[in-house]
N, C-alpha and C positions, 0 to 999 in steps of 0.2 A: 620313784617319787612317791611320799607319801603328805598326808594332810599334815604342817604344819599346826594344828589344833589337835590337843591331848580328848581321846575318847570319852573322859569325864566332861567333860567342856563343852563336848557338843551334846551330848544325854542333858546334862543341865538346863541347856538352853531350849530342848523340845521339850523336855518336863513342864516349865515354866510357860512356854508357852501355849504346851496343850492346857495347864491353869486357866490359862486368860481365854481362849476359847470357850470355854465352859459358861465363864463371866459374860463373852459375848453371844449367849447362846448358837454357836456356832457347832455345826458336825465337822467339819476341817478347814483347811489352807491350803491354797497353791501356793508359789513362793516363788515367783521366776526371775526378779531383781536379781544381777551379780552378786553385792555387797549380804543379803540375805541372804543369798544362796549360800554363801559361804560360810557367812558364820552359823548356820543349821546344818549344813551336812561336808563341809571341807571342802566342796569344789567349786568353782565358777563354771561345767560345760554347760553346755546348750540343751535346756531341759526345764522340767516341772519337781518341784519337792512337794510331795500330797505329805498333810502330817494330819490324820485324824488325832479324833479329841480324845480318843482312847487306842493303844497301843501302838506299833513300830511303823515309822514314815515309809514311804515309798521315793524311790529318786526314779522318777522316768528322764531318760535320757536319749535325745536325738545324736548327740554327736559331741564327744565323744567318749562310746561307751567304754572302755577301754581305757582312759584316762579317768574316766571317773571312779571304775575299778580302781583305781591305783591312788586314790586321792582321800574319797570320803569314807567315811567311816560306818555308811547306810548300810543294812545285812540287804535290801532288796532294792536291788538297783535294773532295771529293766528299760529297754530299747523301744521306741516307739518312732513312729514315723510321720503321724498325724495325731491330730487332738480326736478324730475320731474313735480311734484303740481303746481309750482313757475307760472311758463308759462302763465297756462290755468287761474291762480288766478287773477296774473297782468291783461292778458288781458281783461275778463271779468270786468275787474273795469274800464278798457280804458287806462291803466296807461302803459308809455312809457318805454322798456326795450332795443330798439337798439344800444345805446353806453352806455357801462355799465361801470363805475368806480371801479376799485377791488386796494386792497394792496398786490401788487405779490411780496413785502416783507416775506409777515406773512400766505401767503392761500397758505395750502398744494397741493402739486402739483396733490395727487389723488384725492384731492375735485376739484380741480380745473376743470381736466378733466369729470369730472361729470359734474358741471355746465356747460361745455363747451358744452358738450353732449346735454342738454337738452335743453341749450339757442343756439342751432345750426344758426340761424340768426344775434343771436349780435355780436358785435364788442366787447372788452374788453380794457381799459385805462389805463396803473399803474397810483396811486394818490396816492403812498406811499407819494413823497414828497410835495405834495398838503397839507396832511392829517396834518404831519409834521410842516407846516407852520403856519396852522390853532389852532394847540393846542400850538405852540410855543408864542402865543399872549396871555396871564393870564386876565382874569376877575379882579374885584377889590375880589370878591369872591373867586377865586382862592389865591389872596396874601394874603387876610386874613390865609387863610390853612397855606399857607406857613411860614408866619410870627412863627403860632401856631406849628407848624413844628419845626422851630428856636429856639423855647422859648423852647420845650422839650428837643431839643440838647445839650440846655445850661444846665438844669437842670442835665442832664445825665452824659455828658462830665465831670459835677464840680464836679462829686462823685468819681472820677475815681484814683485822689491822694491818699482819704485815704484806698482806698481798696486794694491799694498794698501791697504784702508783698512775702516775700522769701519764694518759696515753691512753689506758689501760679500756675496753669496751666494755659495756654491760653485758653484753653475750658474753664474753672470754673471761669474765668474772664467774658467771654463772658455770659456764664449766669446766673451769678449776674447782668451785665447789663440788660439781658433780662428782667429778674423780676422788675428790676427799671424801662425798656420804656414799658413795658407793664403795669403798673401802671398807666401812662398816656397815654395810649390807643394805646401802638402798636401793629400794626397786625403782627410782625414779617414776613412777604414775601414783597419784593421787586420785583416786574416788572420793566423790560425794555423795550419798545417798538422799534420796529423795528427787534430786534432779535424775541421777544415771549417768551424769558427768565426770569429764577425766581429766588432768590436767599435768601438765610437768613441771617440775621441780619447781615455781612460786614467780614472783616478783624481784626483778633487780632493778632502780630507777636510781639515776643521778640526776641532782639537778631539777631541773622542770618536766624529766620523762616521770618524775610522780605526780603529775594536773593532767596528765595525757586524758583525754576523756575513754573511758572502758564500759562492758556491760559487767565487770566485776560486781559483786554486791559488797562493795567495802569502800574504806576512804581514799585507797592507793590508787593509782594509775597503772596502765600495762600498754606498753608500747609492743614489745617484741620486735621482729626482723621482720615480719610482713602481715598485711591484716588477716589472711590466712594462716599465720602462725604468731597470736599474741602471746608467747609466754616468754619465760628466762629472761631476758632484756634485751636492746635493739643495739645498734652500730655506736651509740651515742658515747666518747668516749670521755673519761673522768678528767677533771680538771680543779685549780686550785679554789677553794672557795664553795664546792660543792656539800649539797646534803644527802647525802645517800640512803636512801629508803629501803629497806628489805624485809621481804614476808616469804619464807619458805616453809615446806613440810619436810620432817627429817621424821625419818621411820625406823623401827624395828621390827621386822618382820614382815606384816601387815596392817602395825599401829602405827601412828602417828603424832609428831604433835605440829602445830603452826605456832610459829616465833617471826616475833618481826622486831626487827631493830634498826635503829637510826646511828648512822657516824660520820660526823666533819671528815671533810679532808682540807685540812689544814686551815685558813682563820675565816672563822663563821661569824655572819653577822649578827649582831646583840638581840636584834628583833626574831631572828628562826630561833637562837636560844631563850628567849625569852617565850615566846609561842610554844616550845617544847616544851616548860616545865609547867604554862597553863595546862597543857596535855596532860603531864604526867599528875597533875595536881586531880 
């Protein structure tokens, strides 16, 4: 297995942002977020990405090292056990630790105090919204994902008419979808960055499972099959007269995009089409 991101891609991305470092008068970065993680050096394992403000990052790695061998595209990838090793490592290479850039978004607070522990001299940065800014600008590499992203939604979304039928549940709707975007290579899990949140495959609601009350941050509803498990859709099964709600992520690769669309099943009342096109308006 290697890093699905091109070695130009990830160079890019630490160029730029050892730039903004500079900006933030910063001597480096930790970078422990998944979603960060990856798109800086190609892996998600369990570990720290050091990127000083000048020359080549470091990927310390608890586990595992071997995988991340095999994934990122880092020349110095090294094994550590504790945040204590960190210190004497940097030092001994010369390499500057006194203002340290962390995401106190996403770094757990009892990790945190550990490296706080150990780096008893430095200072610490939030650069959640630095970090933010920086992957908010797309490559021509990233649109391409994106586009390919697009083109599976379209595929997905256009099968979605004939597979309705009365009877039919919002789960076993949902995965029939799944079978179709995983056909075109979905990983079904969804990340969010900034929470550190994951979710699977989106929203399916007939009817009134979209007023379901959710801690979603949107207008939809999410029922699911248990309050331990709100995603996909629940037992609730489709019937004549329904409005069917859906917001899913369809992926390429590791992009994404979110699509959500509405469709009758069969004769709608004049007031939900009448309220959709104030929507759309």
């Amino acid at each position: 297995m290697v890093s699905s991101l091109p070695k130009s891609e990830t160079a890019s991305r630490i160029a730029r942002l050892q730039k903004a470092l500079v900006s933030q008068s910063l001597e480096a970065i930790f970078i422990h977020e998944k979603l960060n993680m990856y798109y800086y050096c190609g892996t998600m394992e369990n570990g720290l990405l050091y990127v000083p403000v000048e020359g080549a990052p470091i990927l310390f790695v608890r586990r595992s090292f071997a995988r991340a061998q095999l994934e990122s595209h880092c020349k110095e990838i090294v094994p550590y056990r504790s945040f204590r090793e960190l210190p004497e490592y940097l030092r001994n290479k010369g390499l500057p630790f006194a203002q340290i850039g962390i995401d106190e978004s996403t770094f757990p607070l009892f990790q945190f105090k550990l490296l706080s522990k150990h780096f008893g001299q430095s200072t610490f940065q939030n650069v959640q919204p630095l970090l933010s800014r920086l992957r908010a600008v797309k490559s021509e590499f990233e649109l391409e994902q994106l586009r390919e992203a697009g083109e599976n939604s379209r595929q997905v979304f256009g099968r979605i008419p004939e597979l309705l039928k009365e009877g039919l549940t919002e789960y076993e709707l949902g995965l029939t979808l799944f079978y179709e975007m995983a056909r075109l290579g979905h990983h079904c899990i969804t990340r969010l960055s900034g929470s550190n949140d994951e979710f699977f495959l989106g929203n399916i609601c007939f009817g009134e499972s979209a007023l379901y009350p959710a801690a979603f941050d949107g207008a939809g509803g999410k029922v699911g099959i248990s309050p331990a498990c709100p995603h996909v859709g629940s037992h609730r099964a489709l019937k004549k007269g329904d409005v069917i709600y859906m917001d899913m992520m369809i992926h390429h690769g590791v992009y994404n995009v979110d699509k959500t669309r509405v469709y009758g099943f069969g004769h709608i009342p004049d007031s939900a089409i009448q309220a959709h096109q104030i929507c759309l308006e």
